[in-house]
Structures are given as structure tokens and as C-alpha cells.
N, C-alpha and C positions, 0 to 999 in steps of 0.2 A: 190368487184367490179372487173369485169377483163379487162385485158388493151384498149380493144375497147372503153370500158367506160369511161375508164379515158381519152383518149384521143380525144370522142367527147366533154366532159368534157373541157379539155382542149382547144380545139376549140371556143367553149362557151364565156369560159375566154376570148381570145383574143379579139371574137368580141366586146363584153361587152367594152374590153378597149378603141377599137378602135373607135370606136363610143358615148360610154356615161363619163360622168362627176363622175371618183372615187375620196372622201375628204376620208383621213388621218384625224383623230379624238382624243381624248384622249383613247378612249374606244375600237379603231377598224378603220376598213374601213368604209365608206356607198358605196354600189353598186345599181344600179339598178337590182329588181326580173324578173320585166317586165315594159314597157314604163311607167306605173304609179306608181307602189309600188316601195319603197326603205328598204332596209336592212342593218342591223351592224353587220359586219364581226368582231369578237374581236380576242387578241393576242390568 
């Protein structure tokens, strides 16, 4: 991946935070993929 990537990447992340509901789990994170699906992010 070269830096460009990583840091639309990055960008990504941010909005993701700024906008949706990240839970801390036993297992991981959950994030939202997109407005419906949800995902587990683990250690």
C-alpha cells in the first residue's frame, strides 16, 4: 500500500469515527463497513 493509500485510508477512519457508534468488545472493535453492515475489528 503506498502512502496515498494509507492516508485516504486514514481519512476513512476519521469520518467513520466522527459520525458512527465504535463498542469495544471482548473480541475486538465493531465499526460500521457501510450504513447497514457491521464488522469485528480483533486485537
Amino acid at each position: 500500500m503506498n502512502p496515498e493509500q494509507i492516508e485516504v485510508r486514514k481519512q476513512k477512519g476519521v469520518e467513520i469515527a466522527k459520525t458512527s457508534r465504535i463498542t469495544k468488545t471482548e473480541k475486538g472493535w465493531t465499526v460500521p463497513f457501510t450504513k447497514r453492515e457491521w464488522g469485528l475489528f480483533g486485537h
